[in-house]
N, C-alpha and C positions, 0 to 999 in steps of 0.2 A: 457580566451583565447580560448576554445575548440567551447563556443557559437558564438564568435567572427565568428573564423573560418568555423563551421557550416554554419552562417547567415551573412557570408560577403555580404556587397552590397558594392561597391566600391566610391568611389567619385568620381569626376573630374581628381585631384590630385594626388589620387593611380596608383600604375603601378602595372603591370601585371608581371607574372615571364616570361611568354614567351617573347624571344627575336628574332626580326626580323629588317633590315635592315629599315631606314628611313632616308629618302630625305631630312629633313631639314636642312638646313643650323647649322654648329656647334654643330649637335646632333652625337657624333660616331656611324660608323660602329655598329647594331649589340644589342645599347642600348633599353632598355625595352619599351614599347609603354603603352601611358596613356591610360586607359580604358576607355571608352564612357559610360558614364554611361546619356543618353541622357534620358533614362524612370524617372528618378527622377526631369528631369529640364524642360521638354516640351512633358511627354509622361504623362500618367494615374497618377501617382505618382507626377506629374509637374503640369502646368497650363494647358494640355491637348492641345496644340498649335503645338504640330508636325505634318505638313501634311500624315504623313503614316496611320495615325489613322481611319481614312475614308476607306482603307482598310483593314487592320489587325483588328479594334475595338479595338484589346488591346497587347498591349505592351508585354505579352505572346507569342503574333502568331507572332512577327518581326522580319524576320531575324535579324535583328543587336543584339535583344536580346537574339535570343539561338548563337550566336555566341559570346556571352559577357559571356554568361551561358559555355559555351564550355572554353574559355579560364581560367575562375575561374578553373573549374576540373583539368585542366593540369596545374593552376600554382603550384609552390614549396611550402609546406607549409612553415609557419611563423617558426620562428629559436623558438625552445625549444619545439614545436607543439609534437611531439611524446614522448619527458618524460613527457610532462604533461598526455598524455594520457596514457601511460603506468603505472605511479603513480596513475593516475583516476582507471583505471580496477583493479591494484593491493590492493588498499581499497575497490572496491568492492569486492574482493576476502575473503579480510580481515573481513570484514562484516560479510558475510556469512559463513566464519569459526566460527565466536561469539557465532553462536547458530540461532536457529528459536524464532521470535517475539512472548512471548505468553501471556496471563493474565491471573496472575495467584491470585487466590482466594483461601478462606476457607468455606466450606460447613459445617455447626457442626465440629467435630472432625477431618475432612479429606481435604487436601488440593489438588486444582486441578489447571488445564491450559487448557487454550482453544484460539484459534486461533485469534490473532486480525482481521482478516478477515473479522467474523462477529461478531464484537462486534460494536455494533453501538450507545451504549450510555451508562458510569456509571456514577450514580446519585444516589441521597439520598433516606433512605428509604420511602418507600409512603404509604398511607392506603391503605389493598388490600383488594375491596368489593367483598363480599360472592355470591354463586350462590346459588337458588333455589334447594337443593335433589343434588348438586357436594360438600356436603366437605365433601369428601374422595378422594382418589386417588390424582393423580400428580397435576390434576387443581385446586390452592389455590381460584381463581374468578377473577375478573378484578382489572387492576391499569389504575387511569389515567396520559398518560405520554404527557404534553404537548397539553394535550384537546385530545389527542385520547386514546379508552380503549382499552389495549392490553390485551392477555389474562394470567396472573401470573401462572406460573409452579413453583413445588416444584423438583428442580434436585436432594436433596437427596433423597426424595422418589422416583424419578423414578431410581437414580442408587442406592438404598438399603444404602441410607447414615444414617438415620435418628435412630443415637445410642443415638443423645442428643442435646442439643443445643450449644455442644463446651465451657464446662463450663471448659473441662479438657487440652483443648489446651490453650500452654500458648502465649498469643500475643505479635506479635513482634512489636519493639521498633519503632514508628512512623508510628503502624497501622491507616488503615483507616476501622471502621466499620459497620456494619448495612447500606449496599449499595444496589442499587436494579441496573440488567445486563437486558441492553435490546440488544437482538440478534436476527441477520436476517439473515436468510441463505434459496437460493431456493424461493426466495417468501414468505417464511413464516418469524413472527414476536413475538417473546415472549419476556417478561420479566418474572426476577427470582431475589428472592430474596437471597442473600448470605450473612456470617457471616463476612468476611474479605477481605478487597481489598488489595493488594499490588503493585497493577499497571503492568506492561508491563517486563516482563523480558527475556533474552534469552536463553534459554535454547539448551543444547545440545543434541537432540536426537539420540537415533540408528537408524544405516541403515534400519537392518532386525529387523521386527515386533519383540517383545521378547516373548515368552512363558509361558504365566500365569496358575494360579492356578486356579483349579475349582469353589474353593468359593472366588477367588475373584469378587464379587459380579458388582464392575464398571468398572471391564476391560471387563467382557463378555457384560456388556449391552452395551457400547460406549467408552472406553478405547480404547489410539492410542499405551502410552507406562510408561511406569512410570521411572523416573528421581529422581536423589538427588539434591536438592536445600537449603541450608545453611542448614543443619543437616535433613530437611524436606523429606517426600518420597511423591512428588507430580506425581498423574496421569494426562496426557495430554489425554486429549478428541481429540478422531474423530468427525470431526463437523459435517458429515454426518452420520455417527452413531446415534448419539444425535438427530440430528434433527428428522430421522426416528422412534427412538423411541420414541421423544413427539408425532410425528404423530400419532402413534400407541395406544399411552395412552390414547390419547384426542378423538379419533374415537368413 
């Protein structure tokens, strides 16, 4: 009903809510007048056979059309039109009480979240080819995703993850693992490989930043907040954080 209402075009057939007086015989005093909806039967929308057309061009510049356009805005809406909309806005509300959309993964040993925003593709793990004098540091070397080579970052190494390979985390029941995260944020493009997918979750964050520890080592690199998630103490990444500091790595 909401798009109905929105995108009403009228027919022949439809009345209008405005009520004015009319001449014709056995119509009362006062009853609703059919809308012209003449752009759909002989205007641009029609077989294009209206004479006005040679001077308007188009059925936008006609008067009869902003006067057809004018009576839509002033009619009454359709009976239920505003609990439906007020039920529409009150789940959007509800929504966005749920939590912020995020995906949330496993790194080795540490579980995190990051913005669906830029998450632009999870996919199966892939061979990641070596660079020339680069294996060390964040850049693991190229993956190919799709016939293009992105460049493969190591996120535990850049936020000080890399205690193990997550021998000691126990997986949860209808993991998905050994995934490879390709993210775009800014124009830029990396993929990374991660220990465990769990897909899209909502999380509830806090208003105010919270106050971390000094050696917490991925809240000072790109940490937005850290969250409880089924017995889990998962960190939500700042996506611009993040992205800055692969910039920063890969320079």
């Amino acid at each position: 009903m909401l798009s109905d209402f929105k995108n009403r075009r009228r027919t022949a057939t439809d009345v209008s809510a405005e009520a004015a007086p009319s001449s014709a015989p056995g119509v009362p005093l006062g009853a609703p007048r059919p809308m012209t909806d003449c752009w759909q039967h002989i205007g641009v929308w029609g077989n294009g056979s209206c004479g006005e057309l040679q001077a308007h061009l188009h059925c936008r510049n006609c008067p009869t059309y902003a006067a057809a356009a004018m009576r839509l805005l002033d009619a009454r809406p359709p009976s239920g039109y505003r609990r439906e909309w007020t039920e529409h806005i009150a789940l959007k509300a509800a929504v966005a009480d749920a939590g912020t959309p995020l995906l949330v993964f496993r790194v080795g040993d540490d579980w995190l979240a990051l913005g669906i925003g830029v998450m632009e593709e999870v996919g199966e793990a892939r061979r990641i080819h070596t660079l020339p004098h680069r294996r060390e540091g964040v850049l693991l070397g190229v993956v190919n995703v799709r016939g293009e080579l992105l460049a493969c970052v190591s996120v535990g190494r850049l936020l000080g993850l890399e205690k193990g390979v997550g021998t000691s985390a126990v997986p949860l029941p209808g993991k998905s693992s050994g995934r490879l995260l390709v993210v775009r944020h800014a124009g830029e493009r990396y993929a990374f490989p991660v220990t465990e997918v769990r897909g899209v979750q909502h999380l509830v964050l806090p208003v105010e930043p919270p106050a971390f520890s000094p050696g917490d080592q991925v809240m000072g690199a790109a940490g937005r907040s850290r969250v409880e998630w089924r017995g889990r103490n998962v960190c939500c990444l700042d996506e611009a954080k993040l992205f800055a500091a692969l910039s920063r790595s890969l320079a």
